[in-house]
N, CA, C and O of each residue as an XYZ file, in Angstrom:
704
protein
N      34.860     21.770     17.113
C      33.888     22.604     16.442
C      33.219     21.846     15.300
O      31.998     21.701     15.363
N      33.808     21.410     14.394
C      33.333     20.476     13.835
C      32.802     19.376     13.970
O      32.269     18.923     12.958
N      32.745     18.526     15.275
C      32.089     17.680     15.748
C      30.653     18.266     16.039
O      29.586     17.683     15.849
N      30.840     19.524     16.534
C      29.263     20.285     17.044
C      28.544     20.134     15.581
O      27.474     19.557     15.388
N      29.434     20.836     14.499
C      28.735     21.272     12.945
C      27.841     19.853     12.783
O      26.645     19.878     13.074
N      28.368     18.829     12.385
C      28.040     17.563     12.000
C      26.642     17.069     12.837
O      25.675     16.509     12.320
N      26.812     17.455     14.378
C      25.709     16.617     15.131
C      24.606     17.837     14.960
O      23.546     17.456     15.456
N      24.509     19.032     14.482
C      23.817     20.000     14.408
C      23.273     19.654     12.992
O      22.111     19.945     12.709
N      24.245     18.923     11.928
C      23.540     18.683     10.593
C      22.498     17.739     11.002
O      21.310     18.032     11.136
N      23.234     16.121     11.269
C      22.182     15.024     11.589
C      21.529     15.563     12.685
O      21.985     14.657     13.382
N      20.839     16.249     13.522
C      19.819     16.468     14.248
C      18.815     17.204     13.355
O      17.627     16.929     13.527
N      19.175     18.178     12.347
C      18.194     18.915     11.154
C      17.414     17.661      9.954
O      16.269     17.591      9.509
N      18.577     16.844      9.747
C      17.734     16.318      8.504
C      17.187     15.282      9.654
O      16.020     15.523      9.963
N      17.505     14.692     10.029
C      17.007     14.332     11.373
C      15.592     14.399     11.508
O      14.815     13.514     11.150
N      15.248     15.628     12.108
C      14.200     16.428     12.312
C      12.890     16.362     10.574
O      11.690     16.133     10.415
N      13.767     16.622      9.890
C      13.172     16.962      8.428
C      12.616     15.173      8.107
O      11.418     14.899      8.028
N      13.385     14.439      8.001
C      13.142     13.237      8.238
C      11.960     12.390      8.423
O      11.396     11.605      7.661
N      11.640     12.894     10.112
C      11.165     12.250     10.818
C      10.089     13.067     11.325
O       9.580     12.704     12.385
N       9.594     14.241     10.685
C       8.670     15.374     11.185
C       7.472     14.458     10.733
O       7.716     13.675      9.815
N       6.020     14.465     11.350
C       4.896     14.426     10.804
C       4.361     15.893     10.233
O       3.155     16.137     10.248
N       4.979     16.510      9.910
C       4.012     17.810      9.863
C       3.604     17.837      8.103
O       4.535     17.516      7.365
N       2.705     18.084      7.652
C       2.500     17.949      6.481
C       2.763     19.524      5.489
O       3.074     20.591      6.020
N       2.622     19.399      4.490
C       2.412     20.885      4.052
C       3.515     21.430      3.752
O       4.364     20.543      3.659
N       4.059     22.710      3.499
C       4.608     23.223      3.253
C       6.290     23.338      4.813
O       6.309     23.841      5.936
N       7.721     22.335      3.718
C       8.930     21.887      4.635
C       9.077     23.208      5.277
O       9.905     23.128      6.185
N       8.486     24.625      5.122
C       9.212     25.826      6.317
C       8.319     25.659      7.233
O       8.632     26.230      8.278
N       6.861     24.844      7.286
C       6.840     24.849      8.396
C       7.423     23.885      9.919
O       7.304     24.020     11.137
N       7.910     23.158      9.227
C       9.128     22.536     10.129
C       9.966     23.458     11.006
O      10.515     22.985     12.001
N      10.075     24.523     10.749
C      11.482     25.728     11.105
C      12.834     25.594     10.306
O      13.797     26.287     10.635
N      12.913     24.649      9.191
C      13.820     24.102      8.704
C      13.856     24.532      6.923
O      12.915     23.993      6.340
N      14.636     25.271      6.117
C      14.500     25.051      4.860
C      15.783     24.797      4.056
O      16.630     25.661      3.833
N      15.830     23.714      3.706
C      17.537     23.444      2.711
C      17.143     23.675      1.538
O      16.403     22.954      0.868
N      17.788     25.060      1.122
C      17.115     25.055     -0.234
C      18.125     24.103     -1.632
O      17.820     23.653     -2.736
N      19.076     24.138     -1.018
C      20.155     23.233     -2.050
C      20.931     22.308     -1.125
O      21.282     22.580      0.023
N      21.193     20.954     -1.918
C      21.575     19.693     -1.347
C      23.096     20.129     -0.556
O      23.674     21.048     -1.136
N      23.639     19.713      0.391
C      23.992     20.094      1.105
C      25.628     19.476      0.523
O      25.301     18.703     -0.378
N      26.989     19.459      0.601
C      27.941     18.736     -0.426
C      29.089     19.197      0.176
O      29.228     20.409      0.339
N      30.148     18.220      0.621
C      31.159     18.267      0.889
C      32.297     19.602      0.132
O      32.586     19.966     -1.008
N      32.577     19.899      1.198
C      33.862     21.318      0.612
C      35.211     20.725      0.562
O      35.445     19.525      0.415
N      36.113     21.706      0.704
C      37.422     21.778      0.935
C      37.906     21.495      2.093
O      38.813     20.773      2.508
N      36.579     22.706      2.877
C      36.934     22.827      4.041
C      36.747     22.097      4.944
O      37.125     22.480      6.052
N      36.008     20.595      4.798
C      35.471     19.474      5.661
C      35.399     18.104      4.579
O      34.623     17.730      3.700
N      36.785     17.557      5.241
C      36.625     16.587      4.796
C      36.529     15.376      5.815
O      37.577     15.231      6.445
N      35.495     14.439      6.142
C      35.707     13.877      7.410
C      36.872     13.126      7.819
O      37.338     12.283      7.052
N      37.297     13.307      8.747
C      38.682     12.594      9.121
C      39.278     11.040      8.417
O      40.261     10.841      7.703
N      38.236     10.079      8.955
C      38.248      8.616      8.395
C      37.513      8.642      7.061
O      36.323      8.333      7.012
N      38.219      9.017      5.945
C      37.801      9.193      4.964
C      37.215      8.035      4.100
O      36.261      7.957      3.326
N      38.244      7.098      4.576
C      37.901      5.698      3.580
C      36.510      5.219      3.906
O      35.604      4.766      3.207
N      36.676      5.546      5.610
C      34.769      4.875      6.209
C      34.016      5.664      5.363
O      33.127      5.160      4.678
N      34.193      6.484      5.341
C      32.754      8.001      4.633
C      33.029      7.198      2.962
O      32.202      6.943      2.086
N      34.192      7.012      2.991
C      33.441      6.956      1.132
C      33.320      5.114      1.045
O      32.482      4.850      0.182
N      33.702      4.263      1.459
C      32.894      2.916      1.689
C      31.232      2.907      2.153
O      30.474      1.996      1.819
N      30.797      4.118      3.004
C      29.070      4.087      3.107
C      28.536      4.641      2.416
O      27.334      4.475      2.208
N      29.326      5.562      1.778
C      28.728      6.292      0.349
C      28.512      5.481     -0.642
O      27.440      5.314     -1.225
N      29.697      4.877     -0.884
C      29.285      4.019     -2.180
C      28.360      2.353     -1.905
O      27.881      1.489     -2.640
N      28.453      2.520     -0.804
C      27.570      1.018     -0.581
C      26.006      2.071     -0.730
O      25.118      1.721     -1.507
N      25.886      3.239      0.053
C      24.884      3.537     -0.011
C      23.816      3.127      1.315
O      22.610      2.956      1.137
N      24.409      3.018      2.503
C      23.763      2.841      3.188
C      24.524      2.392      4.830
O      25.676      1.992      4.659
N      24.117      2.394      6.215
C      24.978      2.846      7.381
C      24.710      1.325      7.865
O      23.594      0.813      7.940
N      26.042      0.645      8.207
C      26.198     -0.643      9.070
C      26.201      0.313     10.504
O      27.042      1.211     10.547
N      25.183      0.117     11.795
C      25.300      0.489     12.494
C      25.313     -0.219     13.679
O      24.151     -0.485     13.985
N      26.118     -0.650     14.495
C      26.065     -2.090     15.664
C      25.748     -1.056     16.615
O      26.177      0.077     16.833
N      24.468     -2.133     17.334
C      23.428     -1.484     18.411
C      23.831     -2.980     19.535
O      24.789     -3.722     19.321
N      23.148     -3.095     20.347
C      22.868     -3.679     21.672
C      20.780     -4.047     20.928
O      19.952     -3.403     20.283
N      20.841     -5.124     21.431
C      19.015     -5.599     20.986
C      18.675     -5.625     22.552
O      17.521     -6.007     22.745
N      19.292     -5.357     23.568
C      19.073     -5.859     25.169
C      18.721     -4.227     25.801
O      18.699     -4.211     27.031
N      18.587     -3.562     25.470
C      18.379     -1.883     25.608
C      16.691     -1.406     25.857
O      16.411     -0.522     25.048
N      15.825     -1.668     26.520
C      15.219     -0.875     26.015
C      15.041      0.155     26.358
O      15.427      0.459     27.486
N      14.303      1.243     25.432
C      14.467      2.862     25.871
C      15.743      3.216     24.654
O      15.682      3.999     23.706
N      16.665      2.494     25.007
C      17.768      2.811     24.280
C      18.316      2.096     22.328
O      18.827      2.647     21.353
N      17.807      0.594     22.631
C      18.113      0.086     21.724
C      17.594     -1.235     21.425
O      18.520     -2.027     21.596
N      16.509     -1.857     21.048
C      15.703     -2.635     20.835
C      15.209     -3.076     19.628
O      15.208     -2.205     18.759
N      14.740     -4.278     19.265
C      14.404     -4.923     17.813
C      12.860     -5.273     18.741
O      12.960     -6.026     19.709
N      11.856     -4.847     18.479
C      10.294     -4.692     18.134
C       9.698     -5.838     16.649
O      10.065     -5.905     15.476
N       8.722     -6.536     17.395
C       7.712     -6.752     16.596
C       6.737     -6.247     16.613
O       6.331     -6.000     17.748
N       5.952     -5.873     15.603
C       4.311     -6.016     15.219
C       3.753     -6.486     14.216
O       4.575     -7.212     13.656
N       2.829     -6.475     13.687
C       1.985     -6.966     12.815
C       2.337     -6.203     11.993
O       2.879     -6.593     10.958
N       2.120     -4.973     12.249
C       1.710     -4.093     10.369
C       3.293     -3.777     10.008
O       3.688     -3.463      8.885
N       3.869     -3.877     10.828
C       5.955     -3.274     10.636
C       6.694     -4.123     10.593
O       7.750     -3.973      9.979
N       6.419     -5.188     11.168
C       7.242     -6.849     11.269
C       8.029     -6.289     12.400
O       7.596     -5.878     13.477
N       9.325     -6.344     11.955
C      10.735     -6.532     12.938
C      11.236     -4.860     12.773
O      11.620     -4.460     11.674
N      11.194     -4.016     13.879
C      11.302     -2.925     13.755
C      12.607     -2.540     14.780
O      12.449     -2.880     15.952
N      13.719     -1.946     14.477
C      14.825     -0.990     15.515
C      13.969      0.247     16.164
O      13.236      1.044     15.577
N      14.283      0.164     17.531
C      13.934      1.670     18.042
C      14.281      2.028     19.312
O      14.379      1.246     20.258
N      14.482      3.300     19.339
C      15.299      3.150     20.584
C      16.151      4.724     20.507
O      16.176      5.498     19.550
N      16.675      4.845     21.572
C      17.849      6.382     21.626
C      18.914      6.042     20.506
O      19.041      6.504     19.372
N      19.519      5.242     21.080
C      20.351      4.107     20.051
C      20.176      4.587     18.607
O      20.739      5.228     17.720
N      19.218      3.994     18.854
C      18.808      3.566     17.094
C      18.469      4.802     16.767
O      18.708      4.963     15.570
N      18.128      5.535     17.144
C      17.580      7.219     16.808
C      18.902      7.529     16.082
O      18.911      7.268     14.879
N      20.458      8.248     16.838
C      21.392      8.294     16.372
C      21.611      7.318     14.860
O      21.806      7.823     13.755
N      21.555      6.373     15.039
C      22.252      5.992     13.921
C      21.339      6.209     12.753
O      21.939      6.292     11.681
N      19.742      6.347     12.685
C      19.263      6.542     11.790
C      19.199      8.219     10.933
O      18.643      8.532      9.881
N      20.373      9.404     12.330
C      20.241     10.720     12.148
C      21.338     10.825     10.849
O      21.392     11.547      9.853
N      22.189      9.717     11.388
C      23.623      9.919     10.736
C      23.425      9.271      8.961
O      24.248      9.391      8.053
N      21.886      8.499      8.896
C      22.065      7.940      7.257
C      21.243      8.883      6.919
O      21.276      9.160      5.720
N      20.231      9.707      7.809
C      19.480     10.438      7.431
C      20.590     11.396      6.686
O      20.882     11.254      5.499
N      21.143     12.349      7.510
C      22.156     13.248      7.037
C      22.724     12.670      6.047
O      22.483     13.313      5.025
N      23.513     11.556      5.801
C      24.394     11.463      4.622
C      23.454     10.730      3.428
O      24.063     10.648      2.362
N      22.017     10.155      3.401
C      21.353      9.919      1.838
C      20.040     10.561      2.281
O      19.093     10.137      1.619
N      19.735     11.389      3.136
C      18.472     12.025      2.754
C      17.389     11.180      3.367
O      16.286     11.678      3.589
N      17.682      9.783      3.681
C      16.549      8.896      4.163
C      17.140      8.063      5.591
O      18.049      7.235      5.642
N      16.376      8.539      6.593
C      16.488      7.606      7.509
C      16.540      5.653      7.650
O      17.040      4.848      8.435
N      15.882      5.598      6.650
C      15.998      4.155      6.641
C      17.009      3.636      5.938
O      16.828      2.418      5.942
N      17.831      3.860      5.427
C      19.593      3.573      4.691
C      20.116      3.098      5.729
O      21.016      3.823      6.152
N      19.840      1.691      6.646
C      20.387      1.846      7.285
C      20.542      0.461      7.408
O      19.540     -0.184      7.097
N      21.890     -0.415      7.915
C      21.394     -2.118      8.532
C      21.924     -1.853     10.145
O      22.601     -0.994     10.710
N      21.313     -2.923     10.483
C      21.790     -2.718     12.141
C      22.263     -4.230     12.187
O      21.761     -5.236     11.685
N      23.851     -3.976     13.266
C      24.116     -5.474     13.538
C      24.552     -5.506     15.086
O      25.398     -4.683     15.434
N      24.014     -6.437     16.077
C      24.018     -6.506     17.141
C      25.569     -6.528     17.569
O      26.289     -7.163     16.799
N      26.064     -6.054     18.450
C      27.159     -5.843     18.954
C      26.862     -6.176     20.835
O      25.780     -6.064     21.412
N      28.000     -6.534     21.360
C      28.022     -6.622     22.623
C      29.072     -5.884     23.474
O      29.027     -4.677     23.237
N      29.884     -6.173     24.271
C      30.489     -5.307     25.388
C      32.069     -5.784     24.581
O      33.029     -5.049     24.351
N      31.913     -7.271     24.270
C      33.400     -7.953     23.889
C      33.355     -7.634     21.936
O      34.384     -7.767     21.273
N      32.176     -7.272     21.370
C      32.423     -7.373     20.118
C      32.305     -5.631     19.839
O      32.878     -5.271     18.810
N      31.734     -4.711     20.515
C      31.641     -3.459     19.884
C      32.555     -2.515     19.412
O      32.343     -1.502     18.746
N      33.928     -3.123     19.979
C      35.350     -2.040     19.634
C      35.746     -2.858     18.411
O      36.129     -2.177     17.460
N      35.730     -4.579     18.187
C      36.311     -5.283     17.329
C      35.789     -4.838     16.330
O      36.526     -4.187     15.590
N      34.106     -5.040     15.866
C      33.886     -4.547     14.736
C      33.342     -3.296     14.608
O      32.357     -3.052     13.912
N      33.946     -2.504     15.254
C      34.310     -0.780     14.190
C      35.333     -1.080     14.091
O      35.553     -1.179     12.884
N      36.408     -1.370     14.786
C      37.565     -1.780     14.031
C      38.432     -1.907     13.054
O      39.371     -1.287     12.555
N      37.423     -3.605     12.825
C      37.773     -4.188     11.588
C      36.705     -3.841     10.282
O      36.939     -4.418      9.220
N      35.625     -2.974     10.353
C      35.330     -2.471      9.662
C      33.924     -2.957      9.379
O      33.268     -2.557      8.418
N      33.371     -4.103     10.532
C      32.192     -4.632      9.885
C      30.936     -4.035     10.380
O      29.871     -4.642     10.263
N      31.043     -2.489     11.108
C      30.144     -1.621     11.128
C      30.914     -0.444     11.040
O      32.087     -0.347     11.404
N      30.004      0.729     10.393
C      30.592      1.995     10.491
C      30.405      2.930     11.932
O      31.286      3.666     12.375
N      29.334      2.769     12.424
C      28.889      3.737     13.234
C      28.454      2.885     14.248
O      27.531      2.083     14.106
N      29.222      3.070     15.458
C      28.581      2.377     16.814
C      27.626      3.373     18.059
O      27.818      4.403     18.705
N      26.839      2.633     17.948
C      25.456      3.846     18.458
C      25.091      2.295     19.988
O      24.256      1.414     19.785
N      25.972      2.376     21.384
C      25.145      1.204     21.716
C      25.870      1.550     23.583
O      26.592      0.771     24.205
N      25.431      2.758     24.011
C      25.398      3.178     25.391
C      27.249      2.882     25.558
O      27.864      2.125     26.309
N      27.669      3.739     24.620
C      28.871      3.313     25.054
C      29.633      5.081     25.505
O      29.365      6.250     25.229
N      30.525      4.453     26.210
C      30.829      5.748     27.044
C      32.295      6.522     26.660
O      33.138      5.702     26.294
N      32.617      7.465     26.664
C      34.223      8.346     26.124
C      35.017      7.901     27.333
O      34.783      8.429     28.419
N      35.994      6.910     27.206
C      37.188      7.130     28.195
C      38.494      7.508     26.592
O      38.573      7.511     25.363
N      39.670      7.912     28.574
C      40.569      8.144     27.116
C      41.387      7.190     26.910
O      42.270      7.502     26.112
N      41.483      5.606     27.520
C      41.633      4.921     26.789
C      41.548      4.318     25.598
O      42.307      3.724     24.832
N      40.193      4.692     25.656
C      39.076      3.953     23.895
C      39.396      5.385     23.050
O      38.874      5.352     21.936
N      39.798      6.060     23.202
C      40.147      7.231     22.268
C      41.530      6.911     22.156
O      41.766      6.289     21.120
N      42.882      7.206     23.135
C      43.583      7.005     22.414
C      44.745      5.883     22.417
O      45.853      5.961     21.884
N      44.217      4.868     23.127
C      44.675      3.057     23.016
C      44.244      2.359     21.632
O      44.939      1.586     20.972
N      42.844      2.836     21.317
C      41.984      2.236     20.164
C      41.913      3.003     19.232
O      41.333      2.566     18.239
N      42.453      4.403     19.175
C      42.280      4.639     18.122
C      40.658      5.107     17.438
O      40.292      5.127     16.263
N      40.057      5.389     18.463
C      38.449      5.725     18.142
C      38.175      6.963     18.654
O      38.514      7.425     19.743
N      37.184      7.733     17.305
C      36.834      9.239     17.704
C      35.480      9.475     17.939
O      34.565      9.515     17.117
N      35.444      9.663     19.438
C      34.245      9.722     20.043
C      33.606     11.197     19.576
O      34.147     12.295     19.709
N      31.893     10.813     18.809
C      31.023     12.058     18.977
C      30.719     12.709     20.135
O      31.058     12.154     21.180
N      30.038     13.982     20.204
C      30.043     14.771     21.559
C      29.107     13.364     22.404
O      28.474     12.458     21.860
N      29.324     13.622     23.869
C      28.308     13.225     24.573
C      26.792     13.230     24.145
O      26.335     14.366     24.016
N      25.733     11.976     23.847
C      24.499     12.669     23.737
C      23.374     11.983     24.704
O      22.299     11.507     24.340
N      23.780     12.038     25.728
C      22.876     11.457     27.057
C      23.886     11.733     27.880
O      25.095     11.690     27.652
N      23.059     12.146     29.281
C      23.606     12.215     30.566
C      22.348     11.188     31.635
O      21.128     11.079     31.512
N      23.053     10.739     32.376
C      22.173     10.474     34.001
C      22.893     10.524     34.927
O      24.119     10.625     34.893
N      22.022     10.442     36.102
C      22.445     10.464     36.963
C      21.401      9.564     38.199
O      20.546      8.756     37.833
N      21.642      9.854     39.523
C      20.914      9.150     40.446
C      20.555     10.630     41.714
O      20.942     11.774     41.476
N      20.031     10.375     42.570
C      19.674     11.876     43.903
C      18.762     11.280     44.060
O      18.144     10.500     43.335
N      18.551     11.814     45.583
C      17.679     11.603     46.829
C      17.192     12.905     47.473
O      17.808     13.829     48.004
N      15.905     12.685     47.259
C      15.104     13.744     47.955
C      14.980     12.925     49.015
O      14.821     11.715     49.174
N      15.156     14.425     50.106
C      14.706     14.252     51.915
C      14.590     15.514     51.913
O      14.920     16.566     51.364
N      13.653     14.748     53.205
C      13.480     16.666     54.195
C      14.578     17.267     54.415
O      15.663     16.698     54.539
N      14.356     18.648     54.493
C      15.600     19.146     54.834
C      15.524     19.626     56.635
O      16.357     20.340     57.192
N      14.595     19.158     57.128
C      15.230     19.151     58.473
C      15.596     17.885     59.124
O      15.324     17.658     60.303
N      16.278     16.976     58.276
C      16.972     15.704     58.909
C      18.719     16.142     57.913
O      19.563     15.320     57.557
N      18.743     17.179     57.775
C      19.969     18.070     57.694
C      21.207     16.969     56.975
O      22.383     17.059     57.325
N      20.650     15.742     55.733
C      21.297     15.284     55.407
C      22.085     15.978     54.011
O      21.259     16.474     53.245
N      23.352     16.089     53.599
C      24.292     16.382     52.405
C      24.795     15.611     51.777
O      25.414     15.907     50.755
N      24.629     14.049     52.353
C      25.454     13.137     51.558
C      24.707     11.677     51.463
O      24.200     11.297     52.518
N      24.603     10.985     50.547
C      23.800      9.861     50.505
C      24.533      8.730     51.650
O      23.909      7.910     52.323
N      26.116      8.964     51.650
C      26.956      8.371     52.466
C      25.636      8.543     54.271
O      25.506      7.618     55.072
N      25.247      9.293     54.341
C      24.385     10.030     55.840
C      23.271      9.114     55.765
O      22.611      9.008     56.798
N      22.764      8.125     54.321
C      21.489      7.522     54.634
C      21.763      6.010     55.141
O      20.775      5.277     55.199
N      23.273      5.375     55.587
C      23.566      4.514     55.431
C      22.085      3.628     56.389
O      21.660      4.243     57.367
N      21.561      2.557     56.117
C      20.352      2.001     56.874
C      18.697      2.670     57.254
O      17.665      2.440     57.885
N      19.395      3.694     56.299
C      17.696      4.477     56.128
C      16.922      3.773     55.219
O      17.683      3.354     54.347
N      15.566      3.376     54.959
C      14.939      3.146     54.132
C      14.137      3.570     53.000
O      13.111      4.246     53.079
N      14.666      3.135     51.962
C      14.647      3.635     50.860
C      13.224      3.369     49.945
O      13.280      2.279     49.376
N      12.293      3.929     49.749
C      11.143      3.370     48.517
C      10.901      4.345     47.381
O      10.121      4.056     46.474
């Protein structure tokens, strides 16, 4: 339940964030009228991580640069060297939520052999990089996976009077 609370916060400031809408913040659908502040009743689990990004003031987040759609480093002219991506969306929800500004943020490339080492050992907080919930990596490693936030999948449209149910049925059919 509390995992829902949290991804329901960073999707709002999130939103507040990253809105173009100008004018008056209710028209967003969104109004915080007072800063939002840790209780009694929620204290985040890995406490030491939450108060090491607090006091640095800003989210080490290891992405994948080989992603795109998902997680990518962009050039242009007027932005220079820009993160963007699904990826990168997440991790910028999560500095959004905890300083108010999406850009609190560094990104450090991670791969398949380095992404468990450094959350780990501590040299990112938040790993945002197409990685998937087994329950090994939960409870071999010691890591607490956020809800799911992407699904895919694959399907084949056919006629339905070649009365196929299983992709196993297209074996040497041709595919475009």
């Amino acid at each position: 339940m509390v995992g829902k609370l949290v991804v329901s916060l960073i999707w709002v400031f999130w939103m507040m964030a990253m809105s173009s809408v100008e004018g008056n913040p209710s028209d967003m659908g969104v109004v915080v009228s007072e800063p939002i502040t840790l209780s009694e009743e929620y204290i985040p689990t890995y406490s030491s991580t939450f108060d090491r990004v607090n006091k640095r003031g800003y989210v080490i987040c290891g992405t994948n640069d080989e992603f795109p759609g998902f997680s990518q480093n962009s050039w242009n002219s007027e932005d220079g060297s820009r993160w963007e991506g699904f990826d990168v969306d997440i991790c910028r929800a999560v500095a959004a939520a905890l300083f108010g500004n999406a850009d609190d943020i560094e990104f450090t490339i991670v791969n398949g052999k380095t992404r468990f080492e450094f959350l780990i050992d501590g040299s990112i907080d938040v790993l945002s990089a197409t990685t998937t919930f087994t329950y090994t990596r939960n409870v071999a490693k010691k890591l607490e996976f956020m809800p799911t936030t992407y699904y895919d999948g694959q399907g084949f449209i056919v006629r339905k009077t070649l009365g196929v149910s299983s992709a196993k049925q297209m074996e040497g059919a041709r595919i475009c």
